[in-house]
Residue frames as qw, qx, qy, qz and C-alpha x, y, z in Angstrom:
[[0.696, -0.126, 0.707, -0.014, 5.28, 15.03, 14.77],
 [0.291, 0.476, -0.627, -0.543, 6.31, 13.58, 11.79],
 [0.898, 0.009, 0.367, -0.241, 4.58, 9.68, 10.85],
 [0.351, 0.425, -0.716, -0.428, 6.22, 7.68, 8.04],
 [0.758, 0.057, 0.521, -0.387, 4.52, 4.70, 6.30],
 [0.431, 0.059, 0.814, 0.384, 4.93, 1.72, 4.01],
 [0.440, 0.242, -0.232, -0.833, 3.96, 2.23, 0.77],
 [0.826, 0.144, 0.455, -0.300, 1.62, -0.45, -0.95],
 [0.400, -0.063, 0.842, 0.356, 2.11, -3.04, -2.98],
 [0.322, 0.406, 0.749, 0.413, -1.16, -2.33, -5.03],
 [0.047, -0.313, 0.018, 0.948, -2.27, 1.31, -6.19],
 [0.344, 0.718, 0.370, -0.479, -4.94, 3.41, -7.84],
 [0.561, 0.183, 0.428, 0.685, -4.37, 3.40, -11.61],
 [0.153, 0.859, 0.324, 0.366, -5.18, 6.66, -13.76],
 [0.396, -0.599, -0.238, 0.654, -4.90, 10.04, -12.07],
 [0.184, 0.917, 0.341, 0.092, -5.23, 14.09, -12.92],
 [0.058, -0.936, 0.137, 0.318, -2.39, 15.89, -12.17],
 [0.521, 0.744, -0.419, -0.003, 0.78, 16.84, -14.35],
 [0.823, 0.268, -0.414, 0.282, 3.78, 14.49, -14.37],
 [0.726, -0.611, -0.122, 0.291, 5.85, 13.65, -11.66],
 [0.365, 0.769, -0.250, 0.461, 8.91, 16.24, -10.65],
 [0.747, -0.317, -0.295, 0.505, 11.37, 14.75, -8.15],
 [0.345, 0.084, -0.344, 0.869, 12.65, 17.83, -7.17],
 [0.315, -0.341, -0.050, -0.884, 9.07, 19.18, -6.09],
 [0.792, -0.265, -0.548, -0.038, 8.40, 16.12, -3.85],
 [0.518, -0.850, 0.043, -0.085, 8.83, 16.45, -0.37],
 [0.499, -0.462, 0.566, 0.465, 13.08, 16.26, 0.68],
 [0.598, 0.782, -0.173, 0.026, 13.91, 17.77, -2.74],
 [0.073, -0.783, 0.589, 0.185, 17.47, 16.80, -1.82],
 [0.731, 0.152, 0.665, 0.028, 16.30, 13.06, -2.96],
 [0.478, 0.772, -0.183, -0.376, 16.09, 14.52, -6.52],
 [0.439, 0.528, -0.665, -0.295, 19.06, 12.92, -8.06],
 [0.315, -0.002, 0.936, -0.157, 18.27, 9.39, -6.32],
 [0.560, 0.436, 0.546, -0.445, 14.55, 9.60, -7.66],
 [0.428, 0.706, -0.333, -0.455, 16.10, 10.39, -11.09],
 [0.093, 0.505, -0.850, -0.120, 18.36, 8.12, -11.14],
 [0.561, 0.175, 0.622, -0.518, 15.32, 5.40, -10.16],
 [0.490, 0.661, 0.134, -0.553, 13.35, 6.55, -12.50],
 [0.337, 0.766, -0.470, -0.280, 15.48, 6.09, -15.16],
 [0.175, -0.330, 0.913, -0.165, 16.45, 2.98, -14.19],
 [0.520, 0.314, 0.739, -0.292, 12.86, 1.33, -14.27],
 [0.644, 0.683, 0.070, -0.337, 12.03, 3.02, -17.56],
 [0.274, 0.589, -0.676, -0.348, 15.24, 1.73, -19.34],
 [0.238, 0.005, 0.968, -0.082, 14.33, -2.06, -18.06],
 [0.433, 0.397, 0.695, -0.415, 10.88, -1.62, -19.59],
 [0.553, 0.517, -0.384, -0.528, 11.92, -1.74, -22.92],
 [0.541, 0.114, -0.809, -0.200, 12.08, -5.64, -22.49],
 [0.724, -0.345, -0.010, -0.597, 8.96, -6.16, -21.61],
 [0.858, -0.250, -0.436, 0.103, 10.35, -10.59, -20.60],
 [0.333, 0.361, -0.501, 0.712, 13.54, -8.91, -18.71],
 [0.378, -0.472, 0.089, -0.792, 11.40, -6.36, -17.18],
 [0.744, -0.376, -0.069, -0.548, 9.03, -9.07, -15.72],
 [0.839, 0.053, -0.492, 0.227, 11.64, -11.34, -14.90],
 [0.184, 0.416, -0.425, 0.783, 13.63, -8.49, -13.00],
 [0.156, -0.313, 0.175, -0.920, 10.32, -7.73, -10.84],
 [0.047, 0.175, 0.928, -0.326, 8.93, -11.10, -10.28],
 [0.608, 0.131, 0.089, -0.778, 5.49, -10.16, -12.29],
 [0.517, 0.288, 0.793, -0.147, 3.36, -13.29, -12.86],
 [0.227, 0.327, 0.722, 0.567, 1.55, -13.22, -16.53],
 [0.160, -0.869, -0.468, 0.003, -1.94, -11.63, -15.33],
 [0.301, -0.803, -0.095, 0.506, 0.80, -8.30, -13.78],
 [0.585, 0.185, 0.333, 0.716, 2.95, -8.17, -17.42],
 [0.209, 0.818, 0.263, 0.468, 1.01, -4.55, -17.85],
 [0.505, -0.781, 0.066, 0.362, 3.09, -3.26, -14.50],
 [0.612, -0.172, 0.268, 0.724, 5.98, -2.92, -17.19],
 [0.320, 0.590, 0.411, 0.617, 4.22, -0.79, -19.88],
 [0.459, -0.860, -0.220, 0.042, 2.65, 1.22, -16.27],
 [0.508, -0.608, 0.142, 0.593, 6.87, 1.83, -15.25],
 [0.514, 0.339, 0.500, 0.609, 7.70, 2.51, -18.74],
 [0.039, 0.823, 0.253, 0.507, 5.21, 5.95, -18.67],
 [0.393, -0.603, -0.330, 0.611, 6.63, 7.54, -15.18],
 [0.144, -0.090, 0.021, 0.985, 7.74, 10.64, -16.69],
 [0.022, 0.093, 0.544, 0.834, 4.96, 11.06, -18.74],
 [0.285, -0.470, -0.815, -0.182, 2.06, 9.51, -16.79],
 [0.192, -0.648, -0.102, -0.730, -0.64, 11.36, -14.96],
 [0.330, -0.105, -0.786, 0.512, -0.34, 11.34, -10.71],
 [0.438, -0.790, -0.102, -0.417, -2.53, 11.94, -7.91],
 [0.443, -0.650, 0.422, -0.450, -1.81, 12.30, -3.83],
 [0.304, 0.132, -0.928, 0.171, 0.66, 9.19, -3.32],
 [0.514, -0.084, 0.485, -0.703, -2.70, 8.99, -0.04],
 [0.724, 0.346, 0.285, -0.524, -5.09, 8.23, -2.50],
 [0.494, 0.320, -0.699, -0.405, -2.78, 6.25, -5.45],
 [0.123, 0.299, -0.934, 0.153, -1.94, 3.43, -2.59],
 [0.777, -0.156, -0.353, -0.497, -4.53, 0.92, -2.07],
 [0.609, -0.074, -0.753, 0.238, -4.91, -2.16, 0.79],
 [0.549, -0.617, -0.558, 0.080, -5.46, -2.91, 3.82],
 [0.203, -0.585, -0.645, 0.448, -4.20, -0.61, 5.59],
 [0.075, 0.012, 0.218, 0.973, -4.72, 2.48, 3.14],
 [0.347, -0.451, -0.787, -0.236, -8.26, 0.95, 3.27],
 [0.451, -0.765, -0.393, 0.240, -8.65, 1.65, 6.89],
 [0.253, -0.373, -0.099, 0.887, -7.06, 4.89, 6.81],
 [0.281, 0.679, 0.672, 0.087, -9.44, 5.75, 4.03],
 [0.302, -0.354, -0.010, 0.885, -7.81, 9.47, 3.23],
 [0.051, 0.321, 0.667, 0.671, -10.57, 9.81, 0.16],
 [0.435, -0.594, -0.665, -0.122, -13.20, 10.08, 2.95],
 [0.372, -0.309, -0.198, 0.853, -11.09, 12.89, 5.38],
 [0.060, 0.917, 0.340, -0.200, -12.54, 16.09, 5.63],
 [0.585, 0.668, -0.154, 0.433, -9.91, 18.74, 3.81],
 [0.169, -0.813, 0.489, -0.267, -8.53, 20.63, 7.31],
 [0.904, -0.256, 0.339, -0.041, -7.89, 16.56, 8.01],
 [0.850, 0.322, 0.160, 0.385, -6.36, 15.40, 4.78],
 [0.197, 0.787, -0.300, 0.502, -4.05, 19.27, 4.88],
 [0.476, -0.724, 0.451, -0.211, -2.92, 17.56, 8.43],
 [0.915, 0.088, 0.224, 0.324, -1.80, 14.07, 6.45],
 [0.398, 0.679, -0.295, 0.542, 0.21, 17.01, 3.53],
 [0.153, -0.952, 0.114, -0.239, 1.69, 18.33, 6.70],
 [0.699, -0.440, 0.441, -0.352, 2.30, 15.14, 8.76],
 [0.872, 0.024, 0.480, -0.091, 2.84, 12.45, 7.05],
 [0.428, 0.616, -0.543, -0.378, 5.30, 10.97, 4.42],
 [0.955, 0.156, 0.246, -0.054, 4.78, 7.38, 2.64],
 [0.181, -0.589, 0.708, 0.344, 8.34, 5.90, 1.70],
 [0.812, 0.523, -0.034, -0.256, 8.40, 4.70, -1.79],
 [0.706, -0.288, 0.457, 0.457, 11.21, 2.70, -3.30],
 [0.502, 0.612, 0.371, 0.485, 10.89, 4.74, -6.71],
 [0.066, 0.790, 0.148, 0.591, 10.86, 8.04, -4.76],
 [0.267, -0.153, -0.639, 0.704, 11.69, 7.38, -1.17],
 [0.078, -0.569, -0.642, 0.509, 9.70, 9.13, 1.45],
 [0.142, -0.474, -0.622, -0.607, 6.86, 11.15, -0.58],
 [0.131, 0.066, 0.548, -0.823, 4.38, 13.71, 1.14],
 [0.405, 0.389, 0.767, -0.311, 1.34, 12.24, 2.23],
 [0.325, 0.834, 0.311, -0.319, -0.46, 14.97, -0.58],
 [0.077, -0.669, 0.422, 0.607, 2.46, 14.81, -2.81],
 [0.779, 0.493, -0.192, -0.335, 1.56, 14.02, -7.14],
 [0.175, -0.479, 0.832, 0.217, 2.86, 10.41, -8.16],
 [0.660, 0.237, -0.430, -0.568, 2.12, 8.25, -10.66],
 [0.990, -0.116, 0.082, 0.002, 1.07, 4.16, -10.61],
 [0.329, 0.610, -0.721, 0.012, 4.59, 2.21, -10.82],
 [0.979, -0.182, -0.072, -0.055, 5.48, -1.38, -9.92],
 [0.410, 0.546, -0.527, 0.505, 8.84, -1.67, -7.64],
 [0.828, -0.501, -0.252, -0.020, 9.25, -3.19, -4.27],
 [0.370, -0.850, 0.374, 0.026, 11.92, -2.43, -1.74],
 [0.707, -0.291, 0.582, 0.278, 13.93, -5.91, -2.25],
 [0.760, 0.645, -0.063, 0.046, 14.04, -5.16, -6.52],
 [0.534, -0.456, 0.409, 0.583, 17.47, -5.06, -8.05],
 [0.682, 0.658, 0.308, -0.080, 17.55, -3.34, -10.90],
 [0.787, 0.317, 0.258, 0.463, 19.91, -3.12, -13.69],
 [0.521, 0.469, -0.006, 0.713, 22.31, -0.82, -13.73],
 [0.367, -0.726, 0.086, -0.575, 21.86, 0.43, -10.23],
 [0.270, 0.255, -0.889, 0.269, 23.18, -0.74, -7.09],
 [0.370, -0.617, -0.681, 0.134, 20.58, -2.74, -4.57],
 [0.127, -0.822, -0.469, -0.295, 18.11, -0.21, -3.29],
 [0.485, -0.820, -0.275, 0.131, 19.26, -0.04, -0.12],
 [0.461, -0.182, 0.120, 0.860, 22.82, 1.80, -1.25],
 [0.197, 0.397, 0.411, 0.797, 20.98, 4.24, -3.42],
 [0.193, -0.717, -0.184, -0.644, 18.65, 5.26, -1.16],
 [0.726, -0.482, -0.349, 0.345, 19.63, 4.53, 2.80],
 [0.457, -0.226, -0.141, 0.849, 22.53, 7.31, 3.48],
 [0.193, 0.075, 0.142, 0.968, 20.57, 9.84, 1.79],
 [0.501, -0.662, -0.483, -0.279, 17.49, 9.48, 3.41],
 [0.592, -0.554, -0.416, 0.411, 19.03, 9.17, 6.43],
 [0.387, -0.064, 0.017, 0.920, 20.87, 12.59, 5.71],
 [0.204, -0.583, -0.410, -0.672, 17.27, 14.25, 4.39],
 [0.596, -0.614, -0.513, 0.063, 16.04, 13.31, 7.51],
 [0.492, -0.408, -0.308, 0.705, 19.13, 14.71, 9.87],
 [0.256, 0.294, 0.385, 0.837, 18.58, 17.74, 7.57],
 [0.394, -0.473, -0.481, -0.624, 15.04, 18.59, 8.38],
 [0.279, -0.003, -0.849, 0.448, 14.89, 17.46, 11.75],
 [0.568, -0.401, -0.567, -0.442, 11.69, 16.63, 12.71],
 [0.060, 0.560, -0.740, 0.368, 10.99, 16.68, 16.65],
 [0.538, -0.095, 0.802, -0.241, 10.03, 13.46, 17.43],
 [0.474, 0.271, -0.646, -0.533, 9.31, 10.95, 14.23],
 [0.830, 0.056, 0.377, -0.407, 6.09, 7.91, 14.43],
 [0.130, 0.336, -0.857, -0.369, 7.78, 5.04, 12.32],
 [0.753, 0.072, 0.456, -0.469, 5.15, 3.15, 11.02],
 [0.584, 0.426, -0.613, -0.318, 7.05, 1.34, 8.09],
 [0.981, -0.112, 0.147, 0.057, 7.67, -2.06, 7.71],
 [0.537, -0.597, 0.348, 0.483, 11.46, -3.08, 8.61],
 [0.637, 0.593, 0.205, 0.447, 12.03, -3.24, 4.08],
 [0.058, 0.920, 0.270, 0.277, 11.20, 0.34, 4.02],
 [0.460, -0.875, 0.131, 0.078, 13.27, 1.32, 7.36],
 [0.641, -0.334, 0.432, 0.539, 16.37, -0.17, 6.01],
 [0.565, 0.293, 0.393, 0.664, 16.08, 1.82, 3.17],
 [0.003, 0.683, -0.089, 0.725, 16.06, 5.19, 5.30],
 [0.473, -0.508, -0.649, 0.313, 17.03, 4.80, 8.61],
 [0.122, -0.948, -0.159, -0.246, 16.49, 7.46, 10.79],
 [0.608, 0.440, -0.449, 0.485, 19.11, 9.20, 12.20],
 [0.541, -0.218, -0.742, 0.331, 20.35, 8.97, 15.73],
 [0.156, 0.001, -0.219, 0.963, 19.57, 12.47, 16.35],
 [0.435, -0.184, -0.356, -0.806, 16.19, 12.65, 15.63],
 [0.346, 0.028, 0.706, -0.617, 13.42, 11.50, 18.56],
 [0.617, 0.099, -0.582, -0.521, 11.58, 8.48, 17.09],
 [0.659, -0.157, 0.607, -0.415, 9.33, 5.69, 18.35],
 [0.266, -0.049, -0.837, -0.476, 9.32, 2.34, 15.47],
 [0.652, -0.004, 0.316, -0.689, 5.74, 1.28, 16.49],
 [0.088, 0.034, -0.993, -0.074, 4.89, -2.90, 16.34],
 [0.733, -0.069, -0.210, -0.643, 1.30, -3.85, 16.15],
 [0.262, 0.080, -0.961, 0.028, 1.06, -6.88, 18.25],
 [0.699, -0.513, -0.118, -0.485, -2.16, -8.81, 20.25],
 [0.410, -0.423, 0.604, -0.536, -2.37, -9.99, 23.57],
 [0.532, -0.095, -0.837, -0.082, -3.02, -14.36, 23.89],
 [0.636, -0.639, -0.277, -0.332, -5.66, -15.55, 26.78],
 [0.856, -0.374, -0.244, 0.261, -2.38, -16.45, 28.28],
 [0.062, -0.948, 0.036, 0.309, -0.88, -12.90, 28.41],
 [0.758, -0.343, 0.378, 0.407, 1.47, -13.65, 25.73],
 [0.482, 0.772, -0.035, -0.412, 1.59, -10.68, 23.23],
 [0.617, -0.059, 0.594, 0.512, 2.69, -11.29, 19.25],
 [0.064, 0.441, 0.050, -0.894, 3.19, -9.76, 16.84],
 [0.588, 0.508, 0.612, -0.144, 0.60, -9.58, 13.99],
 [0.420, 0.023, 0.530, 0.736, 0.54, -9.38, 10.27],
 [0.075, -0.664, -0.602, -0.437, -2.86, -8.35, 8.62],
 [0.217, -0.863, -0.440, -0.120, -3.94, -6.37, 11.37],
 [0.544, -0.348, 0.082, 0.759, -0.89, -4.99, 11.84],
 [0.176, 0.270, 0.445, 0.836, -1.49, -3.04, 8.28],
 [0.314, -0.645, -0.582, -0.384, -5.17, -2.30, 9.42],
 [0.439, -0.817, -0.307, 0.213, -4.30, -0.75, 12.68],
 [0.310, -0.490, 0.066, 0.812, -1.71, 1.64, 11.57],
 [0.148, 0.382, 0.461, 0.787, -4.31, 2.96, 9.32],
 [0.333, -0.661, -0.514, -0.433, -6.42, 3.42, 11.47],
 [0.606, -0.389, -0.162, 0.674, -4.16, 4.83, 13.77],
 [0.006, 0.034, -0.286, -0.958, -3.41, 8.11, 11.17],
 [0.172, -0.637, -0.560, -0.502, -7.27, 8.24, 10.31],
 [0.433, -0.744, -0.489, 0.142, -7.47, 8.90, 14.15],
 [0.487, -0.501, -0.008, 0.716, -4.81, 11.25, 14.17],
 [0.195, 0.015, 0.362, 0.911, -5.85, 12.97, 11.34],
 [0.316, -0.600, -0.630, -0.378, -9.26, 13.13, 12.58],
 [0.417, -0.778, -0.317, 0.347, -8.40, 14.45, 16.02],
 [0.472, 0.613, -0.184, 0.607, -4.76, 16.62, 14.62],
 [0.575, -0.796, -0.157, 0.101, -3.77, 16.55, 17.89],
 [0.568, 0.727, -0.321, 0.214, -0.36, 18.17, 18.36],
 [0.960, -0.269, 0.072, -0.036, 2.41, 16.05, 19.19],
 [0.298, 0.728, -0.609, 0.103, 6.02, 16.57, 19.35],
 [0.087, -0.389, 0.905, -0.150, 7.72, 13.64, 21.77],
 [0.399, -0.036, -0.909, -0.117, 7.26, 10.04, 22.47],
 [0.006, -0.236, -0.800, 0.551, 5.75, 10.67, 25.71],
 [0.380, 0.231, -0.081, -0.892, 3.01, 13.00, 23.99],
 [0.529, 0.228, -0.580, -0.576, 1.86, 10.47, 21.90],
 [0.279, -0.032, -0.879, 0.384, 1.82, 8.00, 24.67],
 [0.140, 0.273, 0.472, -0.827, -0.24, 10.55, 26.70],
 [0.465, 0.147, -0.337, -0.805, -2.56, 11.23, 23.35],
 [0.592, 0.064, -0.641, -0.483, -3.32, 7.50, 22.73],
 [0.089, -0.214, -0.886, 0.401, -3.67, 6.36, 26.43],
 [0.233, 0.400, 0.465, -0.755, -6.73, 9.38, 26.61],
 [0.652, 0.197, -0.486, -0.548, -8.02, 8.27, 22.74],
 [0.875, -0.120, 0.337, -0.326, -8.63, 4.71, 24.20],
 [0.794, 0.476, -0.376, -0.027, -5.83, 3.34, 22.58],
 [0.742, -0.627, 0.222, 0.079, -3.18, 0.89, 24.19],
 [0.571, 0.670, -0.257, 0.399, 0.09, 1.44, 23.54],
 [0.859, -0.499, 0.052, 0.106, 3.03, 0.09, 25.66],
 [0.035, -0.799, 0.584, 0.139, 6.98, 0.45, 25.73],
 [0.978, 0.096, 0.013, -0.187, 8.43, -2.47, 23.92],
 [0.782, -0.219, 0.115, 0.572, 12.09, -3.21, 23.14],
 [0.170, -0.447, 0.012, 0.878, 14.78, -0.18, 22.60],
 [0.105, 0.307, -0.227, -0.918, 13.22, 2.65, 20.59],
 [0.290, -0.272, -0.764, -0.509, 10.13, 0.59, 19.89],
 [0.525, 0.005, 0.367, -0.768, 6.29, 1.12, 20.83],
 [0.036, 0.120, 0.991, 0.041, 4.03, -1.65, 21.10],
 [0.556, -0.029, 0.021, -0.830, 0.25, -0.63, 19.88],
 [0.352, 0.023, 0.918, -0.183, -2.21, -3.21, 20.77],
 [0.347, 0.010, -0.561, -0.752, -4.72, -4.41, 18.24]]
């Protein structure tokens, strides 16, 4: 089984290892997209008002530009441990035992909009970039990085893929039709059996979704597996509309 997750809006500054190297990230065939990123954010962050216009930073966020400016140069840890929030919170990957956190590297890939989809345990620096940016001298995200995600993917095939992004993220790699995949919704039940779907705990239960799965490493190739896993982990989890699972919070 393969998982894939949003990445966060806020992140872990600092970090120990050696600059980032897009072709040593997970789907090395992303390389010239992540370059081409890359390159893209650091030429806008030589004007520092552009910059913050481009990216919608408030006054208090103006150091996010000096932060995209260093990518090449800057120091990364385990994209796991950069992202921060709610629901990186409740997945808590700092706190994993190691044969756990070597079943996130294995299992798991967080979809950046600087780097696309990133393994769980793969070096990246801080950066400030959101799925909906537009930056200069690039076309909108989702041309630059959609077809060739979707092609990593068919590439690699995976058999059976947990989509836990949010829809940004998914439209900037879908999956392809070949590949066995469940999108998974987070929604709650009303006294009057009327389920919706939810925001906050939405983030908070698909961390804590992977904490369990990376706490049990159960192994899981199809939809029905994973069905079977999370009905006998005490989790509820329903068919919802096509190619979507409904987890209850």
């Amino acid at each position: 089984m393969l998982i894939l997750l949003p990445p966060s809006e806020t992140k872990r500054p600092g970090g120990r290892g050696r600059p980032v190297e897009a072709a040593s990230l997970a789907l090395p065939s992303l390389a010239p997209q992540r370059a081409a990123v890359i390159d893209a954010l650091i030429a806008l962050s030589a004007d520092e008002d552009h910059a913050a216009r481009v990216l919608k930073l408030g006054a208090t966020q103006r150091g996010e530009v000096a932060v995209n400016a260093a990518l090449r140069t800057a120091p990364t840890m385990p994209a796991v441990d950069r992202y921060t929030g709610v629901l990186y919170d409740a997945l808590d990957a700092a706190s994993l035992p190691a044969s756990s956190r070597r079943w996130l590297g294995a299992h798991v890939l967080v979809h950046s909009a600087p780097f696309g989809p990133v393994g769980a345990l793969d070096p990246i620096p801080a950066y400030r970039l959101g799925a909906a940016a537009s930056l200069p001298g690039l076309p909108a995200l989702k041309r630059v990085w959609a077809d060739a995600v979707t092609a990593a993917f068919e590439h690699e095939s995976p058999r059976f893929v947990l989509d836990l992004r949010s829809e940004a993220y998914v439209a900037l790699g879908p999956l392809p039709d070949a590949v066995p995949s469940a999108y998974v919704r987070v929604v709650s039940e009303t006294d009057g059996g009327a389920v919706r779907a939810l925001n906050h705990f939405n983030k908070h239960a698909k961390g804590a979704l992977v904490r369990r799965l990376a706490d049990e490493r159960p192994r899981i190739a199809s939809r029905g597996a994973f069905v079977r896993w999370a009905d006998a982990a005490g989790l509820r989890v329903r068919d919802g509309a096509s190619g979507e699972l409904e987890l209850f919070a």
